[in-house]
C-alpha positions as a Python dict, from the first residue, in 0.01 Angstrom:
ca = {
    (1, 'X'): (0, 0, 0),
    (2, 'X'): (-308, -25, -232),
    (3, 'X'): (-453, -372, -53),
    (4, 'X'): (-417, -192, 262),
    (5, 'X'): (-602, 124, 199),
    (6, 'X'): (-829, -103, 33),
    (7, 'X'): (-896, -292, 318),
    (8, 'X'): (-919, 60, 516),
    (9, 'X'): (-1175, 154, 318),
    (10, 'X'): (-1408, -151, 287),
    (11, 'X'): (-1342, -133, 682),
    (12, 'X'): (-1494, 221, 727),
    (13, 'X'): (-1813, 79, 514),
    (14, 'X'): (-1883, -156, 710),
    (15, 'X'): (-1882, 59, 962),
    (16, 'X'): (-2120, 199, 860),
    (17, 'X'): (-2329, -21, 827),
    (18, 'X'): (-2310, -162, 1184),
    (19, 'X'): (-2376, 161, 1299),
    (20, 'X'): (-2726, 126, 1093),
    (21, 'X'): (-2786, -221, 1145),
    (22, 'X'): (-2729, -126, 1535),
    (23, 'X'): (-2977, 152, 1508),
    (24, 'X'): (-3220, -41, 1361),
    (25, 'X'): (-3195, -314, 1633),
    (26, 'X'): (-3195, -31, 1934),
    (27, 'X'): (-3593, 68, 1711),
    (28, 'X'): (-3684, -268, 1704),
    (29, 'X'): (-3658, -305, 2093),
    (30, 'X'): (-3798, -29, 2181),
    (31, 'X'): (-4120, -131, 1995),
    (32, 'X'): (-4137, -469, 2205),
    (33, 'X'): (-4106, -248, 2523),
    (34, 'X'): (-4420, -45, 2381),
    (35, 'X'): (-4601, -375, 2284),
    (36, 'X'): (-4534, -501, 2613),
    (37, 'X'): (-4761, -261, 2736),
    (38, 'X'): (-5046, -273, 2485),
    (39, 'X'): (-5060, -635, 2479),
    (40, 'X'): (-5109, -650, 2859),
    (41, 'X'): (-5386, -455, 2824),
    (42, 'X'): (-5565, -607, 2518),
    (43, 'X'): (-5510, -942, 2700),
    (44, 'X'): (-5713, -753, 2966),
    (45, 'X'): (-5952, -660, 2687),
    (46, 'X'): (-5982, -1034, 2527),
    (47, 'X'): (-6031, -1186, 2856),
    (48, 'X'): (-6316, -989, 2987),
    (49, 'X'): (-6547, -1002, 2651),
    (50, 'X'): (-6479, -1420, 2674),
    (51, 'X'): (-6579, -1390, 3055),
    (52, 'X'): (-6883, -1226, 2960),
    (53, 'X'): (-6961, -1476, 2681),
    (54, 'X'): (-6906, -1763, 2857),
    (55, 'X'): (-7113, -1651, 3206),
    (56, 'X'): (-7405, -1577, 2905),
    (57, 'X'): (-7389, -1885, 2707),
    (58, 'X'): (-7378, -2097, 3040),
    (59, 'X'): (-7734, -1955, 3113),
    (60, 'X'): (-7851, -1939, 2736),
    (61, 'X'): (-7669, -2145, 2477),
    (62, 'X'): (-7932, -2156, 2244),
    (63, 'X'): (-7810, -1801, 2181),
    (64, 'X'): (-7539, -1944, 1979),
    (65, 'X'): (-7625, -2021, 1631),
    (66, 'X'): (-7492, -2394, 1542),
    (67, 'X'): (-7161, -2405, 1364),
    (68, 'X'): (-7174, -2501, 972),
    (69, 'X'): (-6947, -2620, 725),
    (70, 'X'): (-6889, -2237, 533),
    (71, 'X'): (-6608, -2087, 316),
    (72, 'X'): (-6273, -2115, 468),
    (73, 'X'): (-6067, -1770, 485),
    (74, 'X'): (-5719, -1781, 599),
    (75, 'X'): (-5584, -1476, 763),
    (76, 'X'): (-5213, -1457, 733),
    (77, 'X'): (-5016, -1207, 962),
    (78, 'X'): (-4644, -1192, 800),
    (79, 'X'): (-4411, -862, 780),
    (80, 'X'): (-4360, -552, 648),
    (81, 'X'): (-3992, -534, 663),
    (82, 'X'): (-3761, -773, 686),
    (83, 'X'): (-3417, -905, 893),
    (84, 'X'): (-3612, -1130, 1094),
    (85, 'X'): (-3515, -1455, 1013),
    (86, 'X'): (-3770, -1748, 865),
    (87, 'X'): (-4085, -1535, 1025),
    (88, 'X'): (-4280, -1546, 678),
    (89, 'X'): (-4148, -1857, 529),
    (90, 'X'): (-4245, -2051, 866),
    (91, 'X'): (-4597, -1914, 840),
    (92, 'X'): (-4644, -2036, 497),
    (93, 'X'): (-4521, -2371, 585),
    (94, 'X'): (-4749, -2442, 896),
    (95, 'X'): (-5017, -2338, 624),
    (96, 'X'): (-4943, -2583, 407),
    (97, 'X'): (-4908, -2814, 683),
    (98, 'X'): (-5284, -2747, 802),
    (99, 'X'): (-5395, -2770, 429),
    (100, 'X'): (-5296, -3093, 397),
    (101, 'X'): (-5401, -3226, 690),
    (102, 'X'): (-5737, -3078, 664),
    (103, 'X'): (-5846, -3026, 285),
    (104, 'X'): (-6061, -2772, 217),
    (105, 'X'): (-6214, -2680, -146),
    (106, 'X'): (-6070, -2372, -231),
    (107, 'X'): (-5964, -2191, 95),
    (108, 'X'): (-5927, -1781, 68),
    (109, 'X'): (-5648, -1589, 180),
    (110, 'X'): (-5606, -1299, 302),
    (111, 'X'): (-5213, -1199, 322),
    (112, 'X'): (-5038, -894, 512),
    (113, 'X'): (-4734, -787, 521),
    (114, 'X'): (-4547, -690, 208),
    (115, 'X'): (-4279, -948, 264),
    (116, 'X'): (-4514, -1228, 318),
    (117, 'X'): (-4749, -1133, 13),
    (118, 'X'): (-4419, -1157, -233),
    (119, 'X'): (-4384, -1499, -182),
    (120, 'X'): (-4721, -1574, -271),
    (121, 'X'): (-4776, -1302, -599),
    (122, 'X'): (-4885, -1609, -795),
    (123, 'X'): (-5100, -1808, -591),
    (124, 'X'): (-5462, -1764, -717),
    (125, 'X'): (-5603, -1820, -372),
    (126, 'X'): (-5499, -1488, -271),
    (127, 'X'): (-5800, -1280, -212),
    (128, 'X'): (-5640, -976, -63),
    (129, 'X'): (-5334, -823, 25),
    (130, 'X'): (-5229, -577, 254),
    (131, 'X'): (-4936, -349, 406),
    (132, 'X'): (-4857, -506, 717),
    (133, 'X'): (-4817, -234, 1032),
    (134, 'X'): (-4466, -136, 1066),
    (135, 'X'): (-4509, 18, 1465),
    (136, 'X'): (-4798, -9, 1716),
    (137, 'X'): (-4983, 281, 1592),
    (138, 'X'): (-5050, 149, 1242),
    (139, 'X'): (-5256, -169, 1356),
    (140, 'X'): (-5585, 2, 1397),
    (141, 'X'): (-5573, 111, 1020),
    (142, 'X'): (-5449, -209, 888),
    (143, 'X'): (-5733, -386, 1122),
    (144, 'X'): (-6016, -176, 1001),
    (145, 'X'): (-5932, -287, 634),
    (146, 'X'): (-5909, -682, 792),
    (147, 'X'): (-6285, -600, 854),
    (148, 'X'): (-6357, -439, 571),
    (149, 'X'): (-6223, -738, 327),
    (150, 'X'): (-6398, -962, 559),
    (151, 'X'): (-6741, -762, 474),
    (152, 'X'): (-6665, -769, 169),
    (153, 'X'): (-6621, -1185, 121),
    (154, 'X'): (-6940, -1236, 320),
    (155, 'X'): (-7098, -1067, 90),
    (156, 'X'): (-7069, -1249, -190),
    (157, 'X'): (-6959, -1589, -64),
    (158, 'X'): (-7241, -1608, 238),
    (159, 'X'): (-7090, -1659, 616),
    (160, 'X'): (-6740, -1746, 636),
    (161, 'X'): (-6488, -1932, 881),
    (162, 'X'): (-6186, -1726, 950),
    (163, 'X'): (-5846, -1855, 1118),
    (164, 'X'): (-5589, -1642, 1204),
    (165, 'X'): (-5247, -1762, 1137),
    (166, 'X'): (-4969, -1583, 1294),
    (167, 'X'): (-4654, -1620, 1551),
    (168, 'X'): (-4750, -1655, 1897),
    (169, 'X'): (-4593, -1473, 2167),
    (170, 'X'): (-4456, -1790, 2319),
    (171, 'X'): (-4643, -2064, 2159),
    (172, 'X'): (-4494, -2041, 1806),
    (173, 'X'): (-4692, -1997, 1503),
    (174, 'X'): (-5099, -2032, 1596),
    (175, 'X'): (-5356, -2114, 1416),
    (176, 'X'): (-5695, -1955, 1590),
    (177, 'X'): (-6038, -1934, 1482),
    (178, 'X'): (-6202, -1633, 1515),
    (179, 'X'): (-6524, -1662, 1332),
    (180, 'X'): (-6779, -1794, 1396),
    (181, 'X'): (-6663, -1720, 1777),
    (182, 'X'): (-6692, -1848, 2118),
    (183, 'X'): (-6766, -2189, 1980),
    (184, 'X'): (-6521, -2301, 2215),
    (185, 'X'): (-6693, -2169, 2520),
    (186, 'X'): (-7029, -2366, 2499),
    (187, 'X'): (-7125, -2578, 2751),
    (188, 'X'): (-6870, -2487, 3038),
    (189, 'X'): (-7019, -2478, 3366),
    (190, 'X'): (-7211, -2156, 3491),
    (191, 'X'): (-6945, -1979, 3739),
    (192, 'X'): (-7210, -1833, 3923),
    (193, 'X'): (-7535, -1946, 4041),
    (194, 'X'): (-7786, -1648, 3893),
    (195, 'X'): (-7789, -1588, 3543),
    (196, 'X'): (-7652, -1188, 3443),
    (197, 'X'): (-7961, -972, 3431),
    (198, 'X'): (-7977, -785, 3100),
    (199, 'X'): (-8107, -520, 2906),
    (200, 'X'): (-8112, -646, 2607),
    (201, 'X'): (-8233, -1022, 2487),
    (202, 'X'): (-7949, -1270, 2503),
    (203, 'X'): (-7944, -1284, 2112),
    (204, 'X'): (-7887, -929, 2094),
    (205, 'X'): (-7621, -943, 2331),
    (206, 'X'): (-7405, -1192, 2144),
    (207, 'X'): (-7452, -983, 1845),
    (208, 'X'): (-7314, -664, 1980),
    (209, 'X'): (-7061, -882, 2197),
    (210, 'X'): (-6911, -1039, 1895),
    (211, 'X'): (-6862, -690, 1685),
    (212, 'X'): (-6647, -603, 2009),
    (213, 'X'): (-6458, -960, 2013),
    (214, 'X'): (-6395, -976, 1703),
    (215, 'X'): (-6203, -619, 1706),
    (216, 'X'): (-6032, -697, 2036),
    (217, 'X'): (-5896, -1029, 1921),
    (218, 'X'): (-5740, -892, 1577),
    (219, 'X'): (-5588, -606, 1789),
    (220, 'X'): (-5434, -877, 2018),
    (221, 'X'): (-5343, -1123, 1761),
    (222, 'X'): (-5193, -807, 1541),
    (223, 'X'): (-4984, -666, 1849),
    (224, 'X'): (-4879, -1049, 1932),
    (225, 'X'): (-4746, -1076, 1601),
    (226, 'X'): (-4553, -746, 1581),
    (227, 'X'): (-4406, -799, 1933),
    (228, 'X'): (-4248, -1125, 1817),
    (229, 'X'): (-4153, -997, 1447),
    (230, 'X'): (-4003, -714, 1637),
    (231, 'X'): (-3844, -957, 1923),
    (232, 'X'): (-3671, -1193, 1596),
    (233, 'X'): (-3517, -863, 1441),
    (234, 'X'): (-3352, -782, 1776),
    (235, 'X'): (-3214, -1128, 1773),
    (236, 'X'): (-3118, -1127, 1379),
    (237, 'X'): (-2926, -787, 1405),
    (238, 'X'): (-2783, -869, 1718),
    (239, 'X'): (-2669, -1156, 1579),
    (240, 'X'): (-2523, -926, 1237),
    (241, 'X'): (-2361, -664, 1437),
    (242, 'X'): (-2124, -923, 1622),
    (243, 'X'): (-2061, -1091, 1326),
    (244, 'X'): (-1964, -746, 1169),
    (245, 'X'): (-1777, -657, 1497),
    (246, 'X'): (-1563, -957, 1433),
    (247, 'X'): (-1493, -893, 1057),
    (248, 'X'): (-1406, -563, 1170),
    (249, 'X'): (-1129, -676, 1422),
    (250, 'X'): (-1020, -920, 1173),
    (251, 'X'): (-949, -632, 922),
    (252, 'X'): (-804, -407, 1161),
    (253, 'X'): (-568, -715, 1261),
    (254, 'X'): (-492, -774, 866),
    (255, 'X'): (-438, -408, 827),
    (256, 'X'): (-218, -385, 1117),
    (257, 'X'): (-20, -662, 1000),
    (258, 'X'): (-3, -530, 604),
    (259, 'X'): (104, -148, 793),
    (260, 'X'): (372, -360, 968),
    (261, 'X'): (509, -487, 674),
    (262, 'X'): (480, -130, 456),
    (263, 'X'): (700, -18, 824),
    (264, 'X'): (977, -285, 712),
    (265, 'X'): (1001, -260, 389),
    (266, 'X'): (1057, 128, 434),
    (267, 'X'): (1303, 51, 684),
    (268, 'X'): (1494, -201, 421),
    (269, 'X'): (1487, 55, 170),
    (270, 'X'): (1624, 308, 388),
    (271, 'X'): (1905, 73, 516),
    (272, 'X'): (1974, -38, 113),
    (273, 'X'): (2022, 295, 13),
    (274, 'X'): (2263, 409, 287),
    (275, 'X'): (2461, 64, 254),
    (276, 'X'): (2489, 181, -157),
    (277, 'X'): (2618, 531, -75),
    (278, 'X'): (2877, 383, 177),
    (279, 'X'): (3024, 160, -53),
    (280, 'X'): (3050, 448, -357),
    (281, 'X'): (3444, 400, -464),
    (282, 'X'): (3644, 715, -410),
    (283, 'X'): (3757, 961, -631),
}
């Protein structure tokens, strides 16, 4: 009697907690819905400022300063929550992976996501850390203080070159550069046969065009990353809930069985004592 309400019991917690697990999963997916939308636009975004670029450089590519050997900054996206797999621990070993195969002397890092920073709370090349954005709407905030760390490294360690390591929406973890930009977009051929008339001289341009770049590409590379963080919890507590579904059965099944055998040993009892009053000797 005790195992079974036991076993009752530690059924109705877990439950529970399929019922929050399954919540959590039915959150998760509606965020990649949302994301779905933003990152079609800031694709949008991305492509036209690199369209621009390239159409300018094509005509004037001694507007583009020559790249240099600088300080190398390392900007990890990672999580703010967890259940989503090896997301963090994948990240860190693609870094290590790049370090190796390219040493650098004495790279800067620049971690977010709380559950990415923990696993690196004593590695001195950590320069900064932040809260990583838990929906959509908190990636403008967390990209403004991106900028403002990266402000704050160029000025005291002169110009910098920043990657951007993070998962890919369907290319796996990438490793992009994003400054200096548009490096990769010298020398193409001009798509048109008139250079753009402009208001501005080409140099000035650039400069405005690569404030605008560089904001449009962490928005994108922030979104991408949430969509597929959000995209491996679906998965991961899709993957928990059956599991509990099945422990569940498998309890109700033991239960049913232990119930069963409570049923017959009632029944023996019953049939025990009305054998021992039929056989009481007369009187």
């Amino acid at each position: 009697m005790t195992s079974r309400r036991e076993l009752e019991r530690h059924r109705h917690s877990m439950a529970e907690i399929r019922e929050i697990m399954n919540s959590m999963k039915t959150l998760a997916y509606m965020e990649t819905r949302k994301l779905d939308r933003f990152l079609d636009a800031q694709h949008a975004v991305v492509q036209s400022i690199e369209d621009v670029v390239a159409d300018l450089l094509s005509f004037h590519p001694e507007t583009l300063p020559e790249a240099k050997v600088t300080m190398p900054v390392y900007l990890l996206i990672g999580t703010e929550r967890g259940f989503c797999g090896d997301f963090n621990h994948a990240l860190l070993q693609h870094l290590e992976a790049t370090l190796q195969a390219s040493p650098s002397a004495n790279p800067a890092l620049i971690v977010v996501g709380r559950k990415l920073y923990t696993l690196l709370e004593e590695d001195e090349r950590v320069a900064a850390e932040f809260d990583g954005a838990s929906v959509a709407e908190e990636v403008t905030a967390l990209l403004n203080q991106i900028v403002h760390e990266l402000m704050v490294l160029q000025d005291k360690h002169g110009v910098l070159t920043v990657f951007c390591l993070y998962h890919g929406d369907e290319d796996g973890i990438v490793m992009q550069k994003i400054l200096p930009p548009f490096q990769d977009l010298l020398h193409k051929p001009p798509g048109y046969s008139h250079p753009p008339v402009l208001n501005l001289s080409p140099r000035e341009l650039l400069v405005e065009l690569v404030d605008y770049y560089l904001f449009a590409i962490l928005h994108e590379m922030l979104y991408t990353s949430l969509m597929v963080e959000n995209h491996q919890r679906v998965m991961h507590l899709d993957g928990a809930v059956k599991h509990l579904d099945d422990e569940a059965a498998e309890m109700a099944r033991k239960s049913n069985t232990l119930r069963q055998e409570e049923i017959i040993e009632e029944i023996e009892v019953i049939l025990l004592n009305s054998a021992s009053l039929g056989e009481r000797p007369d009187k």
